[in-house]
C-alpha positions in Angstrom: 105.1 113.5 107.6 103.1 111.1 105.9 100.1 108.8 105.4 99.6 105.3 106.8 98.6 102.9 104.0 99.7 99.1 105.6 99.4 97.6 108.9 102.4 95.0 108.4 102.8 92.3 111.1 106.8 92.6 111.4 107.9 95.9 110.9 111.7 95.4 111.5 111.7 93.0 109.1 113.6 90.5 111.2 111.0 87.8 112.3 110.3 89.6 115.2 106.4 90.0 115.2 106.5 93.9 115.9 103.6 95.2 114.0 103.9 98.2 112.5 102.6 100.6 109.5 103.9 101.6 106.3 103.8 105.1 105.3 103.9 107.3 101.8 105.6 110.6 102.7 103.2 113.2 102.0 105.9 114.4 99.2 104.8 111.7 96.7 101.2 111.9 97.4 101.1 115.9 95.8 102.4 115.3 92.7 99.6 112.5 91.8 96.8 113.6 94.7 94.5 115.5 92.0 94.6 112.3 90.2 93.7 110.4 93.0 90.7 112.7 93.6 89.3 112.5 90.2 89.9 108.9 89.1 90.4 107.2 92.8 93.7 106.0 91.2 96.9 106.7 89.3 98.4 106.3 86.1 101.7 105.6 87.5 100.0 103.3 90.3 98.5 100.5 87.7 99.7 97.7 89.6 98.2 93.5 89.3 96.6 93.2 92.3 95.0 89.6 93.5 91.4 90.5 94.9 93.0 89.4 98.8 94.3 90.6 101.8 97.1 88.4 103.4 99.4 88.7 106.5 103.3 88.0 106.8 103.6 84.7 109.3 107.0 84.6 109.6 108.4 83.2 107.1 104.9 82.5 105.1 102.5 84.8 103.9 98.8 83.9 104.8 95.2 85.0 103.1 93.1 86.6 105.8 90.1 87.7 102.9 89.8 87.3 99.5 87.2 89.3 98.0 84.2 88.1 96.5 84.9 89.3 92.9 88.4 89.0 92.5 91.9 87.0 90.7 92.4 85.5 93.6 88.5 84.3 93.8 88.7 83.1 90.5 91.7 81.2 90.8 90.2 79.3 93.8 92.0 81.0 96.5 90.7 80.7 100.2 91.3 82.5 103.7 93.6 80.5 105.6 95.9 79.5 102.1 99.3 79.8 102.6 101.0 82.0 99.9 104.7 80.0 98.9 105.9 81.5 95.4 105.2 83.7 92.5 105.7 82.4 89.6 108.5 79.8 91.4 110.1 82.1 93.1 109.5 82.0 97.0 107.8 84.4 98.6 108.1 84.8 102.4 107.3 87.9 103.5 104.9 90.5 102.5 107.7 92.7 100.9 108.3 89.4 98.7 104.9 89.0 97.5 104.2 92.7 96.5 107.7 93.0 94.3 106.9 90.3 92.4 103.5 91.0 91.7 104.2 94.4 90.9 107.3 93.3 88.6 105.2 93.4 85.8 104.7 95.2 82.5 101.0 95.0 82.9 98.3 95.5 85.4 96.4 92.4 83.6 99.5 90.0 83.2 98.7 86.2 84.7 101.1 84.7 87.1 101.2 81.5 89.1 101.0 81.3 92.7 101.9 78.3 94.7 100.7 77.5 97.8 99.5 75.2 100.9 95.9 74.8 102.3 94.0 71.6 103.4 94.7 70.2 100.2 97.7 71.1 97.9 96.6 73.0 94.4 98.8 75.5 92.0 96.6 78.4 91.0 96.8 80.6 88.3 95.3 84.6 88.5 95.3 86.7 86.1 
């Protein structure tokens, strides 16, 4: 049993366009869920996070929102950008994006996104 926590646009994971939803087993939410109650957050969950919400478009990621106060905002981000790389390395599916953002040593650590819109910029978040 478990909680759904990602609406994900290919959930094979083969190019397929079979949306599906990710789910934390109810195991790993006890441990942490008084936590989670008091702060809204964990310890062990301090993760970057960009300010955005994107999609996986086979074989690019797309913004759908960035929010109003947010790295992403900051950094000149827009709905409709095409995420491409994380600090140089491509990134072309969702799975992509989050391990490198999350393969940091702090929540607060600045990397470089490249991508594609109307016009070609770099952008840097932190």
């Amino acid at each position: 049993m478990g909680i759904g926590s990602l609406l994900v646009a290919d959930a094979t994971g083969r190019n397929r366009r079979l949306p599906g939803n990710m789910v934390v087993p109810v195991g790993l939410l006890r441990p942490i869920l008084a936590e989670l109650q008091q702060s809204g957050s964990s310890l062990k969950s301090h993760r970057p996070r960009l300010g955005l919400t994107s999609s996986d478009q086979g074989r690019h990621i797309q913004i759908a929102r960035v929010s109003e106060v947010s790295p992403a905002r900051l950094a000149g981000l827009e709905m409709g950008d095409m995420v491409l790389a994380v600090d140089g390395a491509k990134v072309i599916t969702l799975e992509a994006l989050y391990e490198k953002l999350w393969d940091r040593s702090a929540p607060d650590a600045e990397i470089q996104t490249h991508g594609a819109a109307a016009r070609r910029r770099q952008h840097r978040c932190a």
